[in-house]
N, C-alpha and C positions, 0 to 999 in steps of 0.2 A: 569391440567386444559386444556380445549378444545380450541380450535379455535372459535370463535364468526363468522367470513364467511366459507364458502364454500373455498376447494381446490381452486376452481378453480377461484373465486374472490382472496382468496391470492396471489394463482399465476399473477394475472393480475395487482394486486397490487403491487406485488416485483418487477413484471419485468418492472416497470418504474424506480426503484432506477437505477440511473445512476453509471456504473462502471466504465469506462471511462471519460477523459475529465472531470473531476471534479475540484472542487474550486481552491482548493489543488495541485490538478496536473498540473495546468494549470499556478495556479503563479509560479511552482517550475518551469516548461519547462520555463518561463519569465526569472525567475532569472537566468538558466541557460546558457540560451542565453547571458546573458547580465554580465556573469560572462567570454565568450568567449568559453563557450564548447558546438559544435552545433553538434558534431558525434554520440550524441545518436541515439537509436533505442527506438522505443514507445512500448510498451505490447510485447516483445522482447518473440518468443517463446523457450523459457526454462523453464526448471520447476519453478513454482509459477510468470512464465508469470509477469514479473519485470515490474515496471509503464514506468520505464528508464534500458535502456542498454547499454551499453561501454561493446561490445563483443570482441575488440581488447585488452581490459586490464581486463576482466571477472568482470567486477562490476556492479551488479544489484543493483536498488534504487526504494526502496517502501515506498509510500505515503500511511501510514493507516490512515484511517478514525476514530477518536474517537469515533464513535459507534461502529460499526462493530471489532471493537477490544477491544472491553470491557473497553474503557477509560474513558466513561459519567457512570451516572447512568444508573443500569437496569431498563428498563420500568415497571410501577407500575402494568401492569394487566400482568400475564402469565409470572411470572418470572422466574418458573421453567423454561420454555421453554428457553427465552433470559439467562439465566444466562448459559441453557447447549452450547445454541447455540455460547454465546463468549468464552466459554472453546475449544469449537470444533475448532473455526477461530485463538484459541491463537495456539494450539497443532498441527492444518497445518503450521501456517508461520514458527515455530520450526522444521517440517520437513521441509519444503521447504528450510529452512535456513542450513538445513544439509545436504539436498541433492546437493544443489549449491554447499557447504563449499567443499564434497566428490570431485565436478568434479572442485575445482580450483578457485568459485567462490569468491569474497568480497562481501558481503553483508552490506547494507545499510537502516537503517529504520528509518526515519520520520515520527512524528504523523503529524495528519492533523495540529494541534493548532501551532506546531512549526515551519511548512511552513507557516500556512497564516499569523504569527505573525512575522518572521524573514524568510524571502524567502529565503535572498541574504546572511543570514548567513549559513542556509543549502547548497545553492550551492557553497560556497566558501570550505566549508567541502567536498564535494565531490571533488570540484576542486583539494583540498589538494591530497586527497588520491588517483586522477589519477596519479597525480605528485608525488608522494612517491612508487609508483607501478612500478614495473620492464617491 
């Protein structure tokens, strides 16, 4: 199935989705904060660019979005399209997840629903695993 716009309406369309600073990432930096770990790094550049980073103890932490990671349903028009498009976004964070793993990282992944529904249980989880890290 085709596209219903034009390239370049898609494009004008996508690039308001916000990637940064989102619902999600914003209560998790809350809960962070308030859990007493303020030494992250934001969008931390290493590979798969981490929401959060703890580069002193190599632990990235990623906030996925329940769409964009194939968690809701797929959208009713052009499924072919979204259903390739969250196979593509699963099979990056797997590599990104391995290329971290290669150079030493811990990796961390939260949906969006289990930050905005338990913030302060996610960041007490990380909290753990700085504290269990050498």
């Amino acid at each position: 199935m085709t596209d219903r716009v034009s390239k370049k309406v898609r494009s004008s369309i996508m690039s308001k989705i916000k990637s940064k600073n989102t619902k999600c990432e914003m209560a998790l930096q809350e809960a962070l904060i308030s859990v007493g770990l303020k030494n992250f790094k934001r969008h931390f550049g290493v590979v798969g660019r981490p929401d959060f980073a703890f580069p002193k103890k190599k632990i990235a932490v990623f906030c996925d979005s329940d769409f964009w990671h194939g968690k809701k349903n797929v959208p009713k028009t052009n499924q072919v399209y979204w259903t390739e498009k969250f196979e593509h976004n699963k099979k990056r964070d797997m590599l990104v997840n391995k290329e971290l793993k290669k150079t030493g990282w811990k990796i961390v992944r939260f949906s969006e629903m289990a930050i905005l529904c338990h913030p302060n249980a996610c960041a007490k989880r990380v909290k753990s695993i700085i504290k269990n890290t050498l």
